[in-house]
N, C-alpha and C positions, 0 to 999 in steps of 0.2 A: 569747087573742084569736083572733079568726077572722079568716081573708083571704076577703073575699065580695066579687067583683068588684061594681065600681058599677053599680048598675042605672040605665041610661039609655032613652031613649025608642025605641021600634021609630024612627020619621021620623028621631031624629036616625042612628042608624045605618044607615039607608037613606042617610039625605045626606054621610056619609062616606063610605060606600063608589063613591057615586057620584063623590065630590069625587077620590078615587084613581084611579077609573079613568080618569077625565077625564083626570088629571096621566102615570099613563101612556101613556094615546092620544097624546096631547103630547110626550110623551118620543116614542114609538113613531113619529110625524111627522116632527118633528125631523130623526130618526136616518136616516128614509130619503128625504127631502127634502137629508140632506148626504149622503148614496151616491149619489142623483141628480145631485148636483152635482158630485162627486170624478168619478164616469163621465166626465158632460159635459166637464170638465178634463183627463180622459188622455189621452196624446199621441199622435199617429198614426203607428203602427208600421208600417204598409203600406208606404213608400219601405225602410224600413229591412232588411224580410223579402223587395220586391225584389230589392234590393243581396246581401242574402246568398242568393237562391235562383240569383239570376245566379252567383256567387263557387260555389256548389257544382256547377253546369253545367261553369265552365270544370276545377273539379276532378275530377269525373268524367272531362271529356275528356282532361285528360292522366292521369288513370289509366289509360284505356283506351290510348292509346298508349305510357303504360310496357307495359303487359302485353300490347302488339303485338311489344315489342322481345326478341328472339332469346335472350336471357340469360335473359329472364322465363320460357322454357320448357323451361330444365335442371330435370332434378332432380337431387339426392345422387349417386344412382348415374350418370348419365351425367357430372356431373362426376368421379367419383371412375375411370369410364374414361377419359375424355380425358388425366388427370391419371396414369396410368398407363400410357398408350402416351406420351407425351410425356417420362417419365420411360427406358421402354427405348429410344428413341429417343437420351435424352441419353449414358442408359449407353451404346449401341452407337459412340457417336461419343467417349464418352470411354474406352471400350476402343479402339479405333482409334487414337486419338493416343496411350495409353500405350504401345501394339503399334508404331508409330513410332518414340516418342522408346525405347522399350527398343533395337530396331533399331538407331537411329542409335550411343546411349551403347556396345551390343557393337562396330558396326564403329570405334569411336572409340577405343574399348580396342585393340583389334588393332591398329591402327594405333600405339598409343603402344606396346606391347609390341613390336610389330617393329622402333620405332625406338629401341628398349631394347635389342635381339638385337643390331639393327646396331652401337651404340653398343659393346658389351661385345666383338661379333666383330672390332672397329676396335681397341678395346684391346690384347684378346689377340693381333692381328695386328702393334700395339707392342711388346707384348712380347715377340713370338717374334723379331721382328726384332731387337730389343736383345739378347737370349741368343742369336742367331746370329751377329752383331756382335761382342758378347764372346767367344762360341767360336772364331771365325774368328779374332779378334786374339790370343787367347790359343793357340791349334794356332801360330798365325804366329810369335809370342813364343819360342814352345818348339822350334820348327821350327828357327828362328835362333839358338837358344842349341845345339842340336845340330850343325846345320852349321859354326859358329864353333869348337867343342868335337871335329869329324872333322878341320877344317881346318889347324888348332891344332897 
């Protein structure tokens, strides 16, 4: 068998082809008769794009007076000097109080060491007194057993 397309009339293929194009004009209408319509229907963004262009003014503004303010205009390095004289600043004030309190803790040691001297020279001053005591009562002792002993 053969496939031998149907022969039809020139007119009628003429009338089809027109009957399509028609249906897509139509279509083609349609289609931009509803984007005319959807346009007409969007919403009006203009208040909206005011509000934020005001809202980025006043952002601006206080950007710009952030980076008016003083801090805004360190950089690395001048913090890292300020942050190093501040630093022998504290050392110099904490060598000075150790330089102090070492002062105070020596004179406070002498002071307890001399009241140690005293203490031990107050002793020995006991006990020379008591071994003088005894010598003296015992010379006396013996003293008196010899004159008892001449007298005798």
């Amino acid at each position: 068998m053969t496939d031998e397309p149907a022969q039809t009339s020139p007119a009628a293929d003429a009338a089809n082809a027109f009957e399509e194009l028609r249906r897509e004009i139509s279509l083609q209408r349609s289609a931009i008769e509803g984007l005319t319509a959807a346009k007409d229907k969007a919403p009006d963004y203009a208040p909206t794009l005011r509000d934020i262009a005001a809202r980025l003014g006043q952002v601006e503004t206080l950007i710009e007076c952030i980076n008016e303010q003083p801090a805004m205009r360190l950089t690395p390095q001048s913090i890292t000097v300020e942050i190093h004289e501040a630093l022998m600043r504290y050392r110099a004030d904490d060598a000075k109080s150790i330089g102090e309190a070492r002062d105070t803790m020596a004179r406070t040691i002498g002071r307890l060491e001399g009241m140690i001297k005293q203490r031990r020279s107050t002793d020995e001053q006991d006990w020379w007194v008591t071994l003088a005591a005894t010598g003296g009562l015992l010379s006396g002792l013996f003293l008196a057993l010899i004159g008892v002993a001449v007298l005798d």
